[in-house]
Biopython code that builds the backbone (N, CA, C, O; Angstrom):
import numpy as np
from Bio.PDB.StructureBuilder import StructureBuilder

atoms = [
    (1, "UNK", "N", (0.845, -1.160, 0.000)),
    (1, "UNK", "CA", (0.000, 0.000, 0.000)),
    (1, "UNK", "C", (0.899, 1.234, 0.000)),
    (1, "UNK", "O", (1.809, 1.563, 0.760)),
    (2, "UNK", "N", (0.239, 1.968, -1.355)),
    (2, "UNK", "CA", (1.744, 3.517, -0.946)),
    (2, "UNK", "C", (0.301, 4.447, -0.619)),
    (2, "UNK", "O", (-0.879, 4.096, -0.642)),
    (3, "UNK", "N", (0.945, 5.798, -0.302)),
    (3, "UNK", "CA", (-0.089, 7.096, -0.366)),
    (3, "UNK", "C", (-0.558, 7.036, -1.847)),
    (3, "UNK", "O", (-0.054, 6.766, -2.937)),
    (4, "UNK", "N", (-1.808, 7.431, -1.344)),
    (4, "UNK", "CA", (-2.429, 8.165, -2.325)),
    (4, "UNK", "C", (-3.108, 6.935, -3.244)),
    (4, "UNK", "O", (-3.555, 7.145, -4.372)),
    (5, "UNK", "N", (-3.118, 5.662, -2.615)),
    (5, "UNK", "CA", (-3.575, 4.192, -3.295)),
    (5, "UNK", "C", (-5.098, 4.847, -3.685)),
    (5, "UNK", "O", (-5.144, 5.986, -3.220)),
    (6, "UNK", "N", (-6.116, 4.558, -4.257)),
    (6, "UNK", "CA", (-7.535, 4.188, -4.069)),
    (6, "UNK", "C", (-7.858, 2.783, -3.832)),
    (6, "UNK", "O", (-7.365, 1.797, -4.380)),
    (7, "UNK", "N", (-8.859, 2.847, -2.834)),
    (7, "UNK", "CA", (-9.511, 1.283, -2.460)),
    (7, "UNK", "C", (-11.050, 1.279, -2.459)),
    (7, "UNK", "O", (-11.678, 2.233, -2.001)),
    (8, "UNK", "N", (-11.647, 0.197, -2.977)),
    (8, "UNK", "CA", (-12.946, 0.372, -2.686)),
    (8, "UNK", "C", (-13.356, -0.585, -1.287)),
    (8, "UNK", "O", (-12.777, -1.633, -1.001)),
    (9, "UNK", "N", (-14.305, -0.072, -0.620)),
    (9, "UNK", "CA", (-14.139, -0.925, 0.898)),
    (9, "UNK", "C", (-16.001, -1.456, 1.031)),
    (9, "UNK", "O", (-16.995, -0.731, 0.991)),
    (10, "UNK", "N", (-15.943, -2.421, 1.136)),
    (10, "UNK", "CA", (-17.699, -3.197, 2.042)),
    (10, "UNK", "C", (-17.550, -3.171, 3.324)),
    (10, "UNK", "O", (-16.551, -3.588, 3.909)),
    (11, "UNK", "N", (-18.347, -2.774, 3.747)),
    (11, "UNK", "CA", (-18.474, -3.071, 5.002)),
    (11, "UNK", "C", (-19.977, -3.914, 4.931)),
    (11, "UNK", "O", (-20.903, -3.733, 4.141)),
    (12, "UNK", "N", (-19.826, -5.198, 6.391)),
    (12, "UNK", "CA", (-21.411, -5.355, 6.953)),
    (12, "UNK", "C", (-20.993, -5.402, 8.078)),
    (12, "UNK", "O", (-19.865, -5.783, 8.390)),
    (13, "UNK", "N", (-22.075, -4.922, 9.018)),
    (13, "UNK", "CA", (-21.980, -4.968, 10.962)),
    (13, "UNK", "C", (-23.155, -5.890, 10.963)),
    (13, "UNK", "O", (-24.303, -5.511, 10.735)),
    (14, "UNK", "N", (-22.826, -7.064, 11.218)),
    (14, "UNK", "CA", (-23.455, -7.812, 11.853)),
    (14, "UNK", "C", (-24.592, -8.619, 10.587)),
    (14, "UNK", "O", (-24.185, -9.202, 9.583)),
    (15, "UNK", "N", (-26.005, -8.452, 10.969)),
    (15, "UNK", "CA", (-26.776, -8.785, 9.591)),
    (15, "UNK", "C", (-27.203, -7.698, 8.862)),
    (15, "UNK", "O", (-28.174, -7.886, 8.129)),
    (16, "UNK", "N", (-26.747, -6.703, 8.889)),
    (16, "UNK", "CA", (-27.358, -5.350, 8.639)),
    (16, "UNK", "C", (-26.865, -5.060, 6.917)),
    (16, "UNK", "O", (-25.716, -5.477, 6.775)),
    (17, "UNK", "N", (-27.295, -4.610, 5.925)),
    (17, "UNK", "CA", (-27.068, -4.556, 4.528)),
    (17, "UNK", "C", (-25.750, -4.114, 4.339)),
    (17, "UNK", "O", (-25.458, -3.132, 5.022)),
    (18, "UNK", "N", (-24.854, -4.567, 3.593)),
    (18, "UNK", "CA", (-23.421, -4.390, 3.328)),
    (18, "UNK", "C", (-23.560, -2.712, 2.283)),
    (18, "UNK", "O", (-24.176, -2.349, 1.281)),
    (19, "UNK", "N", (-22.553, -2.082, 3.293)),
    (19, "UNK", "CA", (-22.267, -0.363, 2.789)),
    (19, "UNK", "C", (-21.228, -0.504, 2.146)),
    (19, "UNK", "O", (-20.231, -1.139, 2.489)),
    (20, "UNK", "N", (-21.506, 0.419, 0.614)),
    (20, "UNK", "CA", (-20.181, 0.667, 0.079)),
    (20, "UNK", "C", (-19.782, 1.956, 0.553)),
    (20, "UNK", "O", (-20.568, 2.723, 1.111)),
    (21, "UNK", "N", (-17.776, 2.377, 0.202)),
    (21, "UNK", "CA", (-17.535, 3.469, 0.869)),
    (21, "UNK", "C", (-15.931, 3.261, 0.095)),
    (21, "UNK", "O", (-15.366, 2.180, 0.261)),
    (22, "UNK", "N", (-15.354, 4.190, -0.623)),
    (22, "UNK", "CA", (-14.085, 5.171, -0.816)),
    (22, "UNK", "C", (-13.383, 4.976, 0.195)),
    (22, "UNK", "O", (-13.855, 4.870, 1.326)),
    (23, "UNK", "N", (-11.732, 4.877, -0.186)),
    (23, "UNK", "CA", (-10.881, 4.894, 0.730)),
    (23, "UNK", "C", (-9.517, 5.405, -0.175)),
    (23, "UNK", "O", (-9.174, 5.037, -1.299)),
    (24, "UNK", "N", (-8.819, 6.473, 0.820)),
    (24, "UNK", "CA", (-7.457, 6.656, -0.019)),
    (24, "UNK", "C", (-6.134, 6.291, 0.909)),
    (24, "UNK", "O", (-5.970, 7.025, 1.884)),
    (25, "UNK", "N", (-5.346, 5.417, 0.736)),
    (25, "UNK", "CA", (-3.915, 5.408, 1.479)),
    (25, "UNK", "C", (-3.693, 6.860, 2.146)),
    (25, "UNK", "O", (-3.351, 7.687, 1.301)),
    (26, "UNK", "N", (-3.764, 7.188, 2.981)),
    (26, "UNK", "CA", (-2.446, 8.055, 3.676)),
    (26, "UNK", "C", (-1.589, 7.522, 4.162)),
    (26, "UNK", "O", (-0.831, 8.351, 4.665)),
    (27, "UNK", "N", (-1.233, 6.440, 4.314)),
    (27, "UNK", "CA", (0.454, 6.254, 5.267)),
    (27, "UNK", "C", (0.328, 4.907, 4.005)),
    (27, "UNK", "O", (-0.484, 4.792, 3.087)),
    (28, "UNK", "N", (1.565, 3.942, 4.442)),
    (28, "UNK", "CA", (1.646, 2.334, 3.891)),
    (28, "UNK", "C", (1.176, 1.470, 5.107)),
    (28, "UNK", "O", (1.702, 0.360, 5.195)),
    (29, "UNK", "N", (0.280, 1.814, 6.035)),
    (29, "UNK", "CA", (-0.494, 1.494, 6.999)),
    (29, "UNK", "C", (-1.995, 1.619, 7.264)),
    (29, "UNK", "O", (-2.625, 0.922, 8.060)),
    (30, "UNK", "N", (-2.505, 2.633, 6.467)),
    (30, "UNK", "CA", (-3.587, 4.044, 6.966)),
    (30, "UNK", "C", (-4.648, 3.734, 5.753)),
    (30, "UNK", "O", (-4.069, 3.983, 4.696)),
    (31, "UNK", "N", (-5.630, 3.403, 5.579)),
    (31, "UNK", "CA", (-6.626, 3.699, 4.671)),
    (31, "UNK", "C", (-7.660, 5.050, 5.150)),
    (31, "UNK", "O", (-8.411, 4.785, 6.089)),
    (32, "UNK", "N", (-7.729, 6.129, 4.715)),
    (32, "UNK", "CA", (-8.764, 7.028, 5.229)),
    (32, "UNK", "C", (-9.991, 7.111, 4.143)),
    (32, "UNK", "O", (-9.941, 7.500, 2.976)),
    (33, "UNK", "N", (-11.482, 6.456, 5.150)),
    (33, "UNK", "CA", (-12.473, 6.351, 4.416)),
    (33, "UNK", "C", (-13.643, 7.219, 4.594)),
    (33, "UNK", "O", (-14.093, 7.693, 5.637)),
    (34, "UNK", "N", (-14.015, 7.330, 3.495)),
    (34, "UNK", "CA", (-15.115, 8.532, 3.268)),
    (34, "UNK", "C", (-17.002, 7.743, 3.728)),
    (34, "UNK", "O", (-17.620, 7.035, 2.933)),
    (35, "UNK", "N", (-17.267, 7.938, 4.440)),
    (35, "UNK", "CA", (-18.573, 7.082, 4.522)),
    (35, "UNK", "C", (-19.724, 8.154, 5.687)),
    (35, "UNK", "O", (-19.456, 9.261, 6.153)),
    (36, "UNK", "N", (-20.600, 7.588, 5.822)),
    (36, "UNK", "CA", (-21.733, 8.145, 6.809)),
    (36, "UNK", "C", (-21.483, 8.031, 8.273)),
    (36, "UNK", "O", (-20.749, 7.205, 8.814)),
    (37, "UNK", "N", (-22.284, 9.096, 8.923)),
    (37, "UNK", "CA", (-21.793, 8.398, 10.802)),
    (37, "UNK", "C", (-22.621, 7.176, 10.996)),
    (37, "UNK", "O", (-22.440, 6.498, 12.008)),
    (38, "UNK", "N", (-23.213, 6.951, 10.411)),
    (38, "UNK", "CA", (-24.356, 5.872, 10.635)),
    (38, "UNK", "C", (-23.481, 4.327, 10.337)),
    (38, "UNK", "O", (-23.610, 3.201, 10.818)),
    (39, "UNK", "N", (-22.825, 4.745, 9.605)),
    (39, "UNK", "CA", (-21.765, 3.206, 9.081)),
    (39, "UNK", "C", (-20.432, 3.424, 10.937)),
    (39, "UNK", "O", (-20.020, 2.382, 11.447)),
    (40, "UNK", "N", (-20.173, 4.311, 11.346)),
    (40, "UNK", "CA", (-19.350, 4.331, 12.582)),
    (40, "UNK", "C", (-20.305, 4.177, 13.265)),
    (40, "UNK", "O", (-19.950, 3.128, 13.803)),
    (41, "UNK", "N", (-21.390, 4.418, 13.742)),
    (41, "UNK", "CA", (-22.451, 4.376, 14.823)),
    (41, "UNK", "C", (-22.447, 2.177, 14.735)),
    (41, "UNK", "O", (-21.970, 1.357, 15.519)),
    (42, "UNK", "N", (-23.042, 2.039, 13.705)),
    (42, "UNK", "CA", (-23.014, 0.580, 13.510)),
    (42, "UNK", "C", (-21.897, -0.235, 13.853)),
    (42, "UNK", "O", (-22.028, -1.325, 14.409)),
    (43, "UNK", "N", (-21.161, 0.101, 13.640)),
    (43, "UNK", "CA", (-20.148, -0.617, 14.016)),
    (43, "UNK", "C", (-19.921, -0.140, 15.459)),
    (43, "UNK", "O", (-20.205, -0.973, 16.319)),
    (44, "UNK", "N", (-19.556, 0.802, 15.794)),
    (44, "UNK", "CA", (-19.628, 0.944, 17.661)),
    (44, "UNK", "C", (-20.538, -0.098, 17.855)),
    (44, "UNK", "O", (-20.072, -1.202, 18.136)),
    (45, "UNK", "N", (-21.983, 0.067, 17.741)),
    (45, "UNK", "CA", (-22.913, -0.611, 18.554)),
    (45, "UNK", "C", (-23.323, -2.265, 18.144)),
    (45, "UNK", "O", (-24.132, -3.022, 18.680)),
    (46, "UNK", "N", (-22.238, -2.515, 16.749)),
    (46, "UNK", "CA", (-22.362, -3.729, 16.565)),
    (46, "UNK", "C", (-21.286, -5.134, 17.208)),
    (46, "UNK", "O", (-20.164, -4.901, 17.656)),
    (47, "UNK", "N", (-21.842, -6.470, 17.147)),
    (47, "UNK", "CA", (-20.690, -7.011, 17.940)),
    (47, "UNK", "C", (-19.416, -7.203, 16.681)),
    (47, "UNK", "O", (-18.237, -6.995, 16.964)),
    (48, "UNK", "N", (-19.853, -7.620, 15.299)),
    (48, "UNK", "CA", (-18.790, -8.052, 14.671)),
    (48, "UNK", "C", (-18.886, -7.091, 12.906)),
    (48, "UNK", "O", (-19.883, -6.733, 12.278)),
    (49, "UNK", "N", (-17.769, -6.974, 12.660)),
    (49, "UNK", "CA", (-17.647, -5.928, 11.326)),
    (49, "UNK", "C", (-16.797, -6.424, 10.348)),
    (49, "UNK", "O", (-15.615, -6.084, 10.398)),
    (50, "UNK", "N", (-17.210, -7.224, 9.396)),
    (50, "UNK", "CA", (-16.914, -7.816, 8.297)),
    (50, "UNK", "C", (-15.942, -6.442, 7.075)),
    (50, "UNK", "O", (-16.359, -5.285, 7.036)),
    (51, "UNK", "N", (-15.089, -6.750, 6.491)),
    (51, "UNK", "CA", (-14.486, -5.822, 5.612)),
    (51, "UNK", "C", (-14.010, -6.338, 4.260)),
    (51, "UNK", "O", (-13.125, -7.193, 4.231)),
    (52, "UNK", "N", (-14.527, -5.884, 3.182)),
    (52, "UNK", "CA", (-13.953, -6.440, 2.192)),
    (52, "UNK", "C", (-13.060, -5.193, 1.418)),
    (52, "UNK", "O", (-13.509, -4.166, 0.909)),
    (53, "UNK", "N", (-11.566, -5.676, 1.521)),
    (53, "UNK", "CA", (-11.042, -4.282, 0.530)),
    (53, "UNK", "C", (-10.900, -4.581, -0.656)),
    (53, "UNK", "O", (-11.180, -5.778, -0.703)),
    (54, "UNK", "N", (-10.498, -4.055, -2.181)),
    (54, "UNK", "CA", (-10.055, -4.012, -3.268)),
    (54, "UNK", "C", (-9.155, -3.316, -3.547)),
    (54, "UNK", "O", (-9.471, -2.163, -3.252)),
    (55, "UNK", "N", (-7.995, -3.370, -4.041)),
    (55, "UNK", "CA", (-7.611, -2.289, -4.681)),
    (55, "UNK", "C", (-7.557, -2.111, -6.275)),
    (55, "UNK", "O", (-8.162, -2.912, -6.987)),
    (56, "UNK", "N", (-6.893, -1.147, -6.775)),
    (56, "UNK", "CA", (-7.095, -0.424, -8.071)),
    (56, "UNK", "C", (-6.962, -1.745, -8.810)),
    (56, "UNK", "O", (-7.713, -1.784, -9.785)),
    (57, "UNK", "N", (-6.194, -2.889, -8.627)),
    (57, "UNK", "CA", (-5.816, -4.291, -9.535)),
    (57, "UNK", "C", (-6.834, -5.017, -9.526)),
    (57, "UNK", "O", (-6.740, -5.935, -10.342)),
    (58, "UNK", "N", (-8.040, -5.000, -8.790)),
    (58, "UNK", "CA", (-8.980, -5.638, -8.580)),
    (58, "UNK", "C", (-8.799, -6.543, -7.823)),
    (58, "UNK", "O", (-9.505, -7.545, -7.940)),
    (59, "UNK", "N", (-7.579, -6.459, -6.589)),
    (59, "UNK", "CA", (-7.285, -7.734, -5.968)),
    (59, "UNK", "C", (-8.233, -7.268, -4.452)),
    (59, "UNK", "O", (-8.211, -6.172, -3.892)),
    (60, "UNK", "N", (-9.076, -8.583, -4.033)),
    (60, "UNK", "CA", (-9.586, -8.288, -2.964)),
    (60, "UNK", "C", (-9.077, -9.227, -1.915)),
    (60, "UNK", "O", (-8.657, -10.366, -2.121)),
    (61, "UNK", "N", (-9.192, -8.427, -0.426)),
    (61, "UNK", "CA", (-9.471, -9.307, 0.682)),
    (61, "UNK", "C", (-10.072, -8.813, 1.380)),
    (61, "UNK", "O", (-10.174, -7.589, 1.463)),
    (62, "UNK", "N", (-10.893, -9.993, 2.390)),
    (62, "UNK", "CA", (-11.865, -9.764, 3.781)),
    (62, "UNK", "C", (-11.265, -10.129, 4.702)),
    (62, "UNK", "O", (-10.473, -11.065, 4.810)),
    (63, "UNK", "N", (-11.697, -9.237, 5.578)),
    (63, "UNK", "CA", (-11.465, -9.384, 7.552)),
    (63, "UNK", "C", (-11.931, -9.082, 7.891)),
    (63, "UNK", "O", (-12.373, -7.984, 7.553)),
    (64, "UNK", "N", (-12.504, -10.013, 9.366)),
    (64, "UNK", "CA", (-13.944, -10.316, 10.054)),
    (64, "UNK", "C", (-13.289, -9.666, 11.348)),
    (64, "UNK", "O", (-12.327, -10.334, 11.726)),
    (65, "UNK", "N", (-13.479, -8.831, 11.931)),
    (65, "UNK", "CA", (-13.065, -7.861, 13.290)),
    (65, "UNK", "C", (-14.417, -7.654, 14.396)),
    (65, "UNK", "O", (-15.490, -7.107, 14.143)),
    (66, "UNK", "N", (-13.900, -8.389, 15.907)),
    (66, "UNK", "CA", (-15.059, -8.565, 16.418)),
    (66, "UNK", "C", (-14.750, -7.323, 17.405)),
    (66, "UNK", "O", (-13.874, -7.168, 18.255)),
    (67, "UNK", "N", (-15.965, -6.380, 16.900)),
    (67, "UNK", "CA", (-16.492, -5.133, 17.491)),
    (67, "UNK", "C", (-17.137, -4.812, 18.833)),
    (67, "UNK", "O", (-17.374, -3.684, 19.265)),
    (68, "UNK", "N", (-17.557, -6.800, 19.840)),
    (68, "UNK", "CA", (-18.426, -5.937, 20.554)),
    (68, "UNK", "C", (-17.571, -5.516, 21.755)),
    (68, "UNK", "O", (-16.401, -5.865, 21.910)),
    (69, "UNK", "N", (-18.056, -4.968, 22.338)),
    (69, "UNK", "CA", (-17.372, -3.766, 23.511)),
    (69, "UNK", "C", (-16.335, -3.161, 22.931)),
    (69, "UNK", "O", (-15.235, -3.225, 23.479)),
    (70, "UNK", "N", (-16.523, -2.391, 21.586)),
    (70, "UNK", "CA", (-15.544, -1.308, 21.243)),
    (70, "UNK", "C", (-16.042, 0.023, 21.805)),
    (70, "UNK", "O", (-15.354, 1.025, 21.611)),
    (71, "UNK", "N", (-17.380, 0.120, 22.603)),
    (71, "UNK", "CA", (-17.778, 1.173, 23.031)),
    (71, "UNK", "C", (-16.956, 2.397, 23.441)),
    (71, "UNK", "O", (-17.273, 3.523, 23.060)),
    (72, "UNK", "N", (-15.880, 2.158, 24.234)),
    (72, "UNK", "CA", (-14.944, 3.099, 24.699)),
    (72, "UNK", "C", (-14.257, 3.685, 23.860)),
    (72, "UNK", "O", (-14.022, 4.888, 23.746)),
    (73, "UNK", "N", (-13.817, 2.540, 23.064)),
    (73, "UNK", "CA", (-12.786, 3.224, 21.895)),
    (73, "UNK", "C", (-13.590, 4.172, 21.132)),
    (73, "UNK", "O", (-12.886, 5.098, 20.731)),
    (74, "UNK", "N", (-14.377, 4.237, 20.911)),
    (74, "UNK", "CA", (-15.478, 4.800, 20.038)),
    (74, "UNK", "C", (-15.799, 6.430, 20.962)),
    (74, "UNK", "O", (-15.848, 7.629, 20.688)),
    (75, "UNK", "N", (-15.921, 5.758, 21.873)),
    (75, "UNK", "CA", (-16.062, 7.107, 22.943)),
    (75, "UNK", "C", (-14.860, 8.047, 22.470)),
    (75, "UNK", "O", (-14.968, 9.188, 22.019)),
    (76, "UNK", "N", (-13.638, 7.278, 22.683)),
    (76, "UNK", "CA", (-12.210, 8.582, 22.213)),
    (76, "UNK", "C", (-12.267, 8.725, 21.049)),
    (76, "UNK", "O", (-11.891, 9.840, 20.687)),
    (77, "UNK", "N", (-12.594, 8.041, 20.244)),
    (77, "UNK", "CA", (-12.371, 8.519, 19.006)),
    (77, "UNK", "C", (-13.763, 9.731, 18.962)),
    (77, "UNK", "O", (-13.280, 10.816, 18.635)),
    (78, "UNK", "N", (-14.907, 9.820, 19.132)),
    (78, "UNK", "CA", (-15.986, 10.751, 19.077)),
    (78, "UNK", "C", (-15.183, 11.773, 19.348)),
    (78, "UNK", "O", (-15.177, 12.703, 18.543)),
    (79, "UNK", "N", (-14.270, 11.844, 20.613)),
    (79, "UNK", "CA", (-13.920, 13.487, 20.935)),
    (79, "UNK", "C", (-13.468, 13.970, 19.833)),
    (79, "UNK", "O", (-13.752, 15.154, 19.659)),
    (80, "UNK", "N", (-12.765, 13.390, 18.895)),
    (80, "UNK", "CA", (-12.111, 14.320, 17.902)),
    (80, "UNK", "C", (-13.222, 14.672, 16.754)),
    (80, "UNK", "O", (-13.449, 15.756, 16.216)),
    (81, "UNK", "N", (-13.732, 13.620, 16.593)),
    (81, "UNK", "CA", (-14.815, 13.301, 15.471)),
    (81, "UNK", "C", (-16.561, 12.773, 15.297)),
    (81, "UNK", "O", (-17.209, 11.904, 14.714)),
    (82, "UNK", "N", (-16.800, 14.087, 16.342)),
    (82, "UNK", "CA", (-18.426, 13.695, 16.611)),
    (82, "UNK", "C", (-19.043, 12.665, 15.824)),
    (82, "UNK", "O", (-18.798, 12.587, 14.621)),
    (83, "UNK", "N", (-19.843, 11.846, 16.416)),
    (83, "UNK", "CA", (-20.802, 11.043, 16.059)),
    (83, "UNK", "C", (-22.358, 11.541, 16.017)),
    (83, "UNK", "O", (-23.156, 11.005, 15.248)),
    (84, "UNK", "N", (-22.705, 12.519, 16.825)),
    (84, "UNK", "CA", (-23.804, 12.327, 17.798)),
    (84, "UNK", "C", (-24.071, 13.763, 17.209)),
    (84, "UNK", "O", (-25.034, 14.422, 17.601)),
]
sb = StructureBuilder()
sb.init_structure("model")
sb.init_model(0)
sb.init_chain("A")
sb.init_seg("    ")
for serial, (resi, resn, name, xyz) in enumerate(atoms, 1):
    if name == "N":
        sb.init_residue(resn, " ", resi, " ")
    sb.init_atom(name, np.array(xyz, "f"), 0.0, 1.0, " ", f" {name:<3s}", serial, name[0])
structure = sb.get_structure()
């Protein structure tokens, strides 16, 4: 992954309809994605958050990340970046 990659990203939280959503590399670590608070709200309040990435080659992968009691984290992250 360099800067400035494009990725296309799925998300599903739990059984809830799979969201599409934009993503651009900032670091060779960092995907920063463009999406709704409602897709962060879901996932706070969901237990598990499925991810499918792509990039520009059309190469994909998924990872299944279990969300429940991320409540707190979610809490610090809000201070910078309201939810609510």
């Amino acid at each position: 992954m360099e800067k400035g990659d494009i990725y296309k990203l799925k998300f599903r939280v739990d059984a809830q309809p799979i969201v599409d959503a934009d993503g651009m590399a900032i670091s060779d670590r960092l995907v920063q994605v463009v999406t709704e608070k409602s897709l962060v709200k879901s996932i706070r309040d969901g237990r598990e958050t499925a991810l499918r990435i792509e990039d520009g080659h059309g190469v994909t992968s998924t990872h299944i990340f279990n969300t429940n009691g991320s409540r707190k984290a979610f809490a610090d992250l809000s201070r910078e970046c309201p939810l609510d």
